[in-house]
C-alpha positions in Angstrom: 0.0 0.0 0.0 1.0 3.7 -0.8 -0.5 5.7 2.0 -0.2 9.8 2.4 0.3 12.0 5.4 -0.9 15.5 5.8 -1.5 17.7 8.2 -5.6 18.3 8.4 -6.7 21.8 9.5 -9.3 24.0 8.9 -7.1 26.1 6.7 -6.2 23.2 4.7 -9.6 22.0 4.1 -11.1 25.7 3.3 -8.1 26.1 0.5 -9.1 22.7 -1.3 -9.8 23.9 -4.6 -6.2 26.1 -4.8 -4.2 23.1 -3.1 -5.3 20.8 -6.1 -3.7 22.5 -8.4 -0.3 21.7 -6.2 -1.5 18.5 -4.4 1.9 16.9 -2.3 1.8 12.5 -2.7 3.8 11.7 0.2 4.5 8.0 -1.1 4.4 5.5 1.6 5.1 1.9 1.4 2.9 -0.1 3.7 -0.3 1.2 5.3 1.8 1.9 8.6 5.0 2.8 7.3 6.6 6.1 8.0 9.4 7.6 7.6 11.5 9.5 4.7 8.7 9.6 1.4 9.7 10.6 -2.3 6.8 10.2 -4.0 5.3 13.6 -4.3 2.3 14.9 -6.9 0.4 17.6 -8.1 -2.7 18.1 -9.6 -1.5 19.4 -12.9 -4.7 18.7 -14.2 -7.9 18.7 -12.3 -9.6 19.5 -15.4 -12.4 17.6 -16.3 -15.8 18.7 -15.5 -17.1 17.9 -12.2 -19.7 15.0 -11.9 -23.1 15.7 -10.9 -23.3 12.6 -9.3 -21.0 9.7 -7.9 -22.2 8.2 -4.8 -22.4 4.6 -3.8 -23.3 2.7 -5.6 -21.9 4.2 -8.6 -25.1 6.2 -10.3 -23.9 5.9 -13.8 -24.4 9.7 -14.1 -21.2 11.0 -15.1 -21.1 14.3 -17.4 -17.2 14.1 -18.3 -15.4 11.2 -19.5 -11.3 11.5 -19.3 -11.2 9.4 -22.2 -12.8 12.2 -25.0 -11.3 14.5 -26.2 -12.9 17.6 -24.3 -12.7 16.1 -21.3 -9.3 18.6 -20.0 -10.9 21.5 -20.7 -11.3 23.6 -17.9 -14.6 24.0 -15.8 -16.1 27.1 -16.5 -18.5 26.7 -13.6 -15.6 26.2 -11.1 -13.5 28.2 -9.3 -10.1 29.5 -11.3 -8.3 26.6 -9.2 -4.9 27.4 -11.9 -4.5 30.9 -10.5 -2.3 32.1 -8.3 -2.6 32.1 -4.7 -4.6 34.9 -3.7 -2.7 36.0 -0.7 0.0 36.5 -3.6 -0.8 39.7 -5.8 1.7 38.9 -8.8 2.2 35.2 -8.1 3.3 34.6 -11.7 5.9 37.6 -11.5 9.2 36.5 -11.5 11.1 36.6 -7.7 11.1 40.1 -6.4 13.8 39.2 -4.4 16.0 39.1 -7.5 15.4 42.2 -9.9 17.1 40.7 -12.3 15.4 37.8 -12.3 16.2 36.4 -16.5 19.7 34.5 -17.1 21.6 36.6 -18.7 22.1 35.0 -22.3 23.6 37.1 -24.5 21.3 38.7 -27.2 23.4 40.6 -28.8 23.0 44.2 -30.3 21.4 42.6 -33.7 18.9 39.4 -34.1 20.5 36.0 -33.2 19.9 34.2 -36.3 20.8 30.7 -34.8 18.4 27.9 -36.0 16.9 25.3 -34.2 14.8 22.7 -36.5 13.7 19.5 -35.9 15.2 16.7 -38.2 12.8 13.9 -37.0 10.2 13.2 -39.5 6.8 14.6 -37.4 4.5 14.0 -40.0 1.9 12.1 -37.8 -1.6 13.2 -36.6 -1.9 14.3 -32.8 -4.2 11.0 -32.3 -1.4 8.9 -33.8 1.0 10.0 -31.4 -1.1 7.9 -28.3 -1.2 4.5 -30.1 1.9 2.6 -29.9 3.1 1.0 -33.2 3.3 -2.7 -33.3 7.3 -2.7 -33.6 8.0 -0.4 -30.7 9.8 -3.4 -28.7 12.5 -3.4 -31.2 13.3 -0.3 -31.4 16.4 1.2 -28.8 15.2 3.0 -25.5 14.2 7.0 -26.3 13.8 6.0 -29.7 11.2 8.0 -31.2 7.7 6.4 -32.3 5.5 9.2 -33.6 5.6 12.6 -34.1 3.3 15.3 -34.5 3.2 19.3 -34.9 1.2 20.8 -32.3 0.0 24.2 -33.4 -2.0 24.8 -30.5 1.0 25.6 -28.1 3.4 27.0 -31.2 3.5 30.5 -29.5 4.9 34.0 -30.0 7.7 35.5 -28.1 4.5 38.2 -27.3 2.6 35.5 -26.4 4.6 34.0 -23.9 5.8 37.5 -22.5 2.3 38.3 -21.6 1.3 35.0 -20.4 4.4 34.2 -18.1 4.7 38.2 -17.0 8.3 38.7 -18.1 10.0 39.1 -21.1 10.4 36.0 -23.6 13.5 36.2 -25.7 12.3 33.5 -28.0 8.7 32.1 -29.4 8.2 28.7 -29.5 6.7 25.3 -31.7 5.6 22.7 -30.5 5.6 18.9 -30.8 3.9 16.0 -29.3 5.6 12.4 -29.6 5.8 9.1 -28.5 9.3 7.6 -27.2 10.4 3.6 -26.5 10.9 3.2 -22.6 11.3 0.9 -20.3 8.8 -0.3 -17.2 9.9 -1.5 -13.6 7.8 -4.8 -14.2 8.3 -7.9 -15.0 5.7 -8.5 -17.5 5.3 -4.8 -18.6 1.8 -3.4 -20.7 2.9 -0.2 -22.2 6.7 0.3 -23.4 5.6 3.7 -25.0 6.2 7.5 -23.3 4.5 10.1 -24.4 5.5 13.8 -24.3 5.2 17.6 -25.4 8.4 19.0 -26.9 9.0 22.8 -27.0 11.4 24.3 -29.7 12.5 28.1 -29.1 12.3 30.1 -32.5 15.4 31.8 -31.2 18.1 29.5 -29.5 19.7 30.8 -26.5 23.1 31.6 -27.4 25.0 29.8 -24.5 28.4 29.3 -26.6 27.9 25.7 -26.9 25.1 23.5 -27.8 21.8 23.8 -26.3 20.9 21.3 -23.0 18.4 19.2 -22.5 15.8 20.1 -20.6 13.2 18.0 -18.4 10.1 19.3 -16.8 8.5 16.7 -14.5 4.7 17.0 -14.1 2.6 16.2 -10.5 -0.2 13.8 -10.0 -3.0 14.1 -12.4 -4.5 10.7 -12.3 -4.3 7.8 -14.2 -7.2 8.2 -16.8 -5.4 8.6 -20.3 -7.4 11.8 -20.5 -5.6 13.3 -18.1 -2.5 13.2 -19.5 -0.4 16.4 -19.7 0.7 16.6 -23.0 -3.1 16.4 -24.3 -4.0 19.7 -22.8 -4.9 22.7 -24.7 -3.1 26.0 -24.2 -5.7 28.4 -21.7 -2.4 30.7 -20.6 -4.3 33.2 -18.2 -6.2 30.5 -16.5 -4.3 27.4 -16.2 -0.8 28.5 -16.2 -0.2 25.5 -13.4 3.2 24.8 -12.4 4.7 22.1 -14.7 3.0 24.3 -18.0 4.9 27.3 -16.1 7.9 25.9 -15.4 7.9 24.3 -19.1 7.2 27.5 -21.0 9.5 29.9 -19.0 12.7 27.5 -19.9 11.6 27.5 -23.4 10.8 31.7 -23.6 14.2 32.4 -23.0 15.6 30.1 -25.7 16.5 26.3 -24.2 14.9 23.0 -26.1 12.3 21.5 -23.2 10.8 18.3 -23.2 7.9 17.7 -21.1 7.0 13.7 -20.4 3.7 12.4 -19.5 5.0 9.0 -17.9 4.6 5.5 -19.8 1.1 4.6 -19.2 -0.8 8.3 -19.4 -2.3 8.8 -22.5 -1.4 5.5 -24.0 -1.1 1.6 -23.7 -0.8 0.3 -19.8 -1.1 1.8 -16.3 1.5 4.7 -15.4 3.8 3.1 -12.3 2.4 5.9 -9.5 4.4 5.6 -6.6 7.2 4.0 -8.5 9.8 6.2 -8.4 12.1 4.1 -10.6 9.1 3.2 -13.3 8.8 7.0 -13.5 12.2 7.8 -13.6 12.4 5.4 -17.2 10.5 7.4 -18.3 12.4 10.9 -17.3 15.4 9.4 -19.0 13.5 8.3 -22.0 12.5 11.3 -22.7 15.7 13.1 -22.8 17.4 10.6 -25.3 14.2 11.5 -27.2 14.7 14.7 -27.3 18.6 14.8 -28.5 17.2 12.3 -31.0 14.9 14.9 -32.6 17.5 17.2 -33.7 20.8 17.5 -35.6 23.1 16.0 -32.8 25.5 19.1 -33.0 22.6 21.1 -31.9 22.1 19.4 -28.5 24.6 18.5 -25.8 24.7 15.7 -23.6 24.4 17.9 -20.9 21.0 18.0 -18.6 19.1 19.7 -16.5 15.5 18.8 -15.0 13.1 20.3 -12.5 9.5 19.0 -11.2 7.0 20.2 -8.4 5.7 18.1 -6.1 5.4 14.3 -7.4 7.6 15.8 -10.2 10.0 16.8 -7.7 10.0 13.0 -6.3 10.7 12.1 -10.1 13.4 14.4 -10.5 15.2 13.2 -7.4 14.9 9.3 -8.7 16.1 10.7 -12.2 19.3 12.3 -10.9 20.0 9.0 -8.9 19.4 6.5 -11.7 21.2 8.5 -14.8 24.4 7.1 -13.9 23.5 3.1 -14.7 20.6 3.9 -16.7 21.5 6.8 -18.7 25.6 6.6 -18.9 25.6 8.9 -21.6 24.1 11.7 -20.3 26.0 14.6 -17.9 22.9 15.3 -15.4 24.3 18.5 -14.6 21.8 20.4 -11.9 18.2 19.4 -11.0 15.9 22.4 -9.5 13.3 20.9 -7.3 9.9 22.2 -5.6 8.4 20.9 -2.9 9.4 17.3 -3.8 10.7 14.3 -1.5 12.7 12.1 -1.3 13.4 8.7 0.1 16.3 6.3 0.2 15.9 2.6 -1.4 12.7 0.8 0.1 10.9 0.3 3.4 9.9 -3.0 4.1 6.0 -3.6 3.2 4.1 -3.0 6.7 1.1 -4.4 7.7 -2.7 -2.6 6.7 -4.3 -1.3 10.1 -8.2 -1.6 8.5 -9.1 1.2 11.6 -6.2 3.8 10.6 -8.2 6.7 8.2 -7.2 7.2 4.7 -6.7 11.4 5.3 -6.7 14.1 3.3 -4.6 12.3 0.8 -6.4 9.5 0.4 -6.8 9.5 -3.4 -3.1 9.0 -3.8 -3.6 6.0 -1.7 -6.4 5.2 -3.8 -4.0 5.4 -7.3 -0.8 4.2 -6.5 -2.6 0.6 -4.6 -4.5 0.2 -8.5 -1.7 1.2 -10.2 0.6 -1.7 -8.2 -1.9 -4.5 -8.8 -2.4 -3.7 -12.3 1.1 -3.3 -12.9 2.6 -6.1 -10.8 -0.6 -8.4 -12.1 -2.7 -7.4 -15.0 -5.4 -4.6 -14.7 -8.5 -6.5 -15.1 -7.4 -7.3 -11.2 -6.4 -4.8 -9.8 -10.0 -3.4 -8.7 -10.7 -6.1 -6.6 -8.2 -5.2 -3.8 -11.3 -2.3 -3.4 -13.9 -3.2 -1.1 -16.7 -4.5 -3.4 -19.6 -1.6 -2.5 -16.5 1.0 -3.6 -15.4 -1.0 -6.9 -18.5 0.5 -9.6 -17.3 4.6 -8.6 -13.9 3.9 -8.2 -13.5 2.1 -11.7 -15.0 4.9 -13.2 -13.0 7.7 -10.7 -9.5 5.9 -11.8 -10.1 5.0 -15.6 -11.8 8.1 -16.3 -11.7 11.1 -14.4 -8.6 13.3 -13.1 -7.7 13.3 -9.6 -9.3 16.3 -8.4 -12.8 14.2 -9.1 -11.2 11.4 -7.4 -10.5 13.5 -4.2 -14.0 15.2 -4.4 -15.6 11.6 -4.1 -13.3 10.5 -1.2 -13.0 13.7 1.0 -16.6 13.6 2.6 -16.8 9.8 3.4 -13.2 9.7 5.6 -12.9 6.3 4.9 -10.5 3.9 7.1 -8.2 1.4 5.1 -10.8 -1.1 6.5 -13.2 0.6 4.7 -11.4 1.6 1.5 -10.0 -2.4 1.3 -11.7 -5.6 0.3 -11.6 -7.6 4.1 -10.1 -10.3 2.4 -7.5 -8.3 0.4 -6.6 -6.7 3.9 -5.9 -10.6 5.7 -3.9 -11.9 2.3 -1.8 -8.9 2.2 -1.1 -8.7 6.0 -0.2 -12.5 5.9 2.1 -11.6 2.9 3.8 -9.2 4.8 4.5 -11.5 7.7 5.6 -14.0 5.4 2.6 -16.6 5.9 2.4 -19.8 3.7 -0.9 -18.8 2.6 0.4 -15.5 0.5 -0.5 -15.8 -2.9 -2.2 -13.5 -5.7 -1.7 -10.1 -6.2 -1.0 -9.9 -2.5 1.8 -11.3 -2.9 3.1 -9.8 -6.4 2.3 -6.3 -4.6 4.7 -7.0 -1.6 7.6 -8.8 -3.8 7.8 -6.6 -6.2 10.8 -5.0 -7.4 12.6 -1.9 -5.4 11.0 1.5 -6.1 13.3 3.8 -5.4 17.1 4.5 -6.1 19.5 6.5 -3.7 21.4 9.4 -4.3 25.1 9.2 -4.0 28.0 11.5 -3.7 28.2 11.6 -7.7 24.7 12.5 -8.2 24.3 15.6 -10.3 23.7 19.2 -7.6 20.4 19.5 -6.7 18.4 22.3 -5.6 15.1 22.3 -3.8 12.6 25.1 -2.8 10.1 25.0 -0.3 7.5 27.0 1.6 7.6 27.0 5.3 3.4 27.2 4.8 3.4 24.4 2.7 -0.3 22.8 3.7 1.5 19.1 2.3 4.8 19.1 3.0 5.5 20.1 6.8 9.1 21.5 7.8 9.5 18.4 9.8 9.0 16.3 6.4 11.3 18.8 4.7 14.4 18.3 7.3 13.8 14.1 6.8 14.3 14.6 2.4 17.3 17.0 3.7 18.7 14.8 5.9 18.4 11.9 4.2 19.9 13.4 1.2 22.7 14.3 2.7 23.3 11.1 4.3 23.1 8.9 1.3 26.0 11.9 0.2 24.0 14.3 -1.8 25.1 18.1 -1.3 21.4 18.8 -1.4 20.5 22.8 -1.1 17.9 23.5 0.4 15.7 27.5 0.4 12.9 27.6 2.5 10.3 30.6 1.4 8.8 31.7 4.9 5.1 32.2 3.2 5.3 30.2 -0.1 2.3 27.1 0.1 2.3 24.4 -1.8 1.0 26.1 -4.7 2.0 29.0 -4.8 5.8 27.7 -4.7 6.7 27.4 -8.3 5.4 31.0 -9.3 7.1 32.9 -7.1 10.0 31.1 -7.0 10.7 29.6 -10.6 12.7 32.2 -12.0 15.1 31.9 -9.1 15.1 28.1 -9.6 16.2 28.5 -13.5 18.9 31.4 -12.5 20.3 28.9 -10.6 20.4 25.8 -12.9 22.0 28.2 -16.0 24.3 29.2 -13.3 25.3 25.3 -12.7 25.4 24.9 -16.5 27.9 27.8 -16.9 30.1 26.5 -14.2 29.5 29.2 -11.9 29.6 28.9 -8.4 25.9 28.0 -7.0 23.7 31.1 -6.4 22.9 31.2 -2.9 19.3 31.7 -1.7 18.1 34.8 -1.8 18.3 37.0 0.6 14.5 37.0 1.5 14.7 33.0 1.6 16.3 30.7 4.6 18.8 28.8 4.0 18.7 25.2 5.1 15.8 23.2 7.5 13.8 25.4 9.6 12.6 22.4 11.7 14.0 18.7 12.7 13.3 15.8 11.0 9.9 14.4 12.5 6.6 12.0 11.8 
């Protein structure tokens, strides 16, 4: 089991709607377990209409369906969950710590008429670019699959300046495509990433060739709908944090790639609370994007960032890339509000009376996405007990998480509720190493390790946090520091006194990219601003 802990008060609950677009999955093996989590999330994308109805049993009345293709567009009826955080007047300004808040690539007094054009054929339709082709096993990890143009988000350097609230040095286009990877299971059901690439009109002129680029997206569900790269452009409104983190790289000239994770969008279950499956996928995605262009125009050299359960990928990408990914330099990695967690706990034992929480749906989607992965999918709803089984086939396969949530928040189920009784007794036995294991009990609790460790090689990270983070307490902070520094990482760490969970990224992400160019020039790390504290405001804690 996958549990999440957060910390339930009355300020949390009233801020709902703004905390989904920045939801924290504080991945936990075993119902019981504790300790250091990595796998965080976000709801990128809450953004299929609302239900009317979903109660128990399942009504059948369901107005949105993840699965069509107007199913992410955003719910005029709702509150503008994607804007900023309202304590915040200029969220999306760039930090006003830092007046000079763009890297400083050099423009030049005339126009920089350096080219970047993608060489791999991209001649399919959008649709194509979700259905894996037959031969796709053959082909070598990253290699490309499809590839489509994707006017919709091929914006102008105006554009852009307007949307993100700074100046843009560089339009973009933009391409959606489908990439080989590889899956932490044994008998794997989707091989395929998916992925939106963004290509400046205008190249950063960094002396040397261009680095890649990885933006790492938060929860969002598992419904294929919801994936990421399928969403339209609605700048004002849904500006969330991995579309802002993505589009301000790619204003100011730098080739950005932008997974979905094997399984969104396409064939299989995404691994949720697999750090390593997601990681695959991270990697993937870069070879994918050096493969798309002349190789003189791209450098081995990479740099990623994520929020939340993107952050939790980012720290497992920077781990692996030394055995997975030999090829690449992993240079810097700019992280918000992730976690991280070192190798595996043991699998605990369910307590049916302990409440799912306020993060119950990520309990909810990364228990389904185990069984289906570890098993086949056609089993994994039966770990559910059976009166939950009709709403929560629907809430996983076809809605986005915020949905998911809005069903699960008002009946504060325990495990023993959530649970099938008998699912509960196999699984406990499994964990205690009874004769009787068997079934997916048993392929949930021996399946592969999760989670890589840093090491003293990894590639500098940086991570930025708010102190009034609703998800992601100062005491869980101080256990990612900690533990990141004892598996020899030189983790740095700046703590925003006010920043939430949300509001995070925009008020912080030009600071974050300062910093990573800084790492890619060789300079010496940019320290936190002065506004900012440096280091763990509290002691590692439950």
């Amino acid at each position: 089991m996958i549990e999440i802990r957060a910390r339930n008060t009355p300020s949390v609950r009233a801020s709902r709607l703004r905390l989904l677009s920045g939801l924290l999955v504080f991945g936990l093996i075993g119902a019981l377990a504790c300790g250091h989590l990595a796998a965080c999330g976000q709801a990128d994308s809450a953004s299929s209409p609302r239900p009317t109805s979903l109660d128990e049993p399942d009504s059948g009345v369901l107005d949105a369906d993840a699965s069509a293709p107007d199913a992410w567009a955003p719910d005029a009826s709702a509150p503008d969950v994607w804007a900023s955080d309202a304590s915040a007047p200029d969220a999306w300004a760039s930090d006003a710590s830092t007046p000079d808040a763009l890297p400083d690539f050099d423009s030049g007094s005339s126009p920089n008429d350096r080219t970047l054009r993608v060489t791999a054929p991209c001649t399919d339709a959008l649709s194509d670019v979700y259905a894996t082709p037959a031969d796709a096993a053959s082909k070598p990890l990253g290699s490309i699959l499809r590839c489509a143009q994707d006017p919709a988000w091929s914006l102008s350097a105006d554009v852009l300046s307007s949307a993100l609230k700074e100046p843009a040095t560089s339009g973009l286009e933009a391409y959606r495509l489908s990439y080989r990877t590889s899956r932490n299971y044994d008998n794997p059901v989707g091989i395929a990433g998916t992925a939106r690439l963004l290509v400046p009109t205008t190249p950063a002129d960094l002396g040397t060739p261009l680095p890649i680029v990885v933006i790492n997206h938060g929860t969002v569900g598992l419904a294929d709908g919801c994936a990421p790269s399928l969403r339209d452009p609605h700048l004002e409104a849904d500006l969330n944090s991995a579309t802002l983190l993505a589009l301000s790289l790619a204003a100011q000239g730098l080739a950005v790639i932008a997974p979905d994770y094997a399984g969104m969008g396409n064939e299989g279950v995404q691994g949720y609370g697999d750090g390593i499956d997601t990681a695959f996928s991270v990697l993937d995605a870069a070879r994918a994007l050096t493969l798309a262009f002349d190789t003189a125009e791209i450098s081995n050299r990479v740099l990623m960032t994520g929020h939340s359960q993107g952050g939790g990928a980012t720290f497992e990408a920077v781990a692996l890339a030394a055995t997975y990914a030999p090829e690449f330099e992993v240079v810097a990695a700019g992280i918000f509000s992730g976690r991280y967690r070192s190798g595996d706990s043991s699998a605990a034992r369910i307590n049916p009376a302990r409440p799912l929480g306020s993060g119950g749906f990520a309990t909810v989607l990364s228990s389904y996405a185990k069984a289906a992965n570890t098993v086949q999918e056609s089993e994994a709803l039966a770990i559910f007990a059976a009166s939950h089984r009709a709403a929560l086939s629907t809430l996983i396969t076809r809605r986005c998480v915020s949905q998911l949530n809005d069903w699960l928040e008002p009946r504060a189920l325990t495990f023993g509720g959530l649970f099938d009784e008998a699912f509960i007794a196999d699984y406990n036995a499994c964990v205690m190493g009874a004769a009787t294991c068997s079934g997916v009990s048993r392929a949930m609790t021996e399946a592969r390790p999760t989670h890589q460790p840093l090491t003293a090689d990894s590639a500098q990270i940086l991570m930025v946090v708010g102190d009034a983070d609703e998800l992601n307490s100062p005491e869980e902070v101080a256990c990612t520091y900690a533990q990141a520094h004892a598996d020899g990482s030189a983790l740095q760490l700046c703590v925003d006194a006010t920043a939430t969970h949300a509001s995070i990224v925009p008020s912080r992400h030009a600071f974050v990219r300062r910093w990573l160019l800084a790492q890619l020039a060789g300079d010496a790390a940019l320290s936190c601003p002065a506004d900012m504290h440096t280091g763990p405001t509290s002691t590692c804690g439950p």
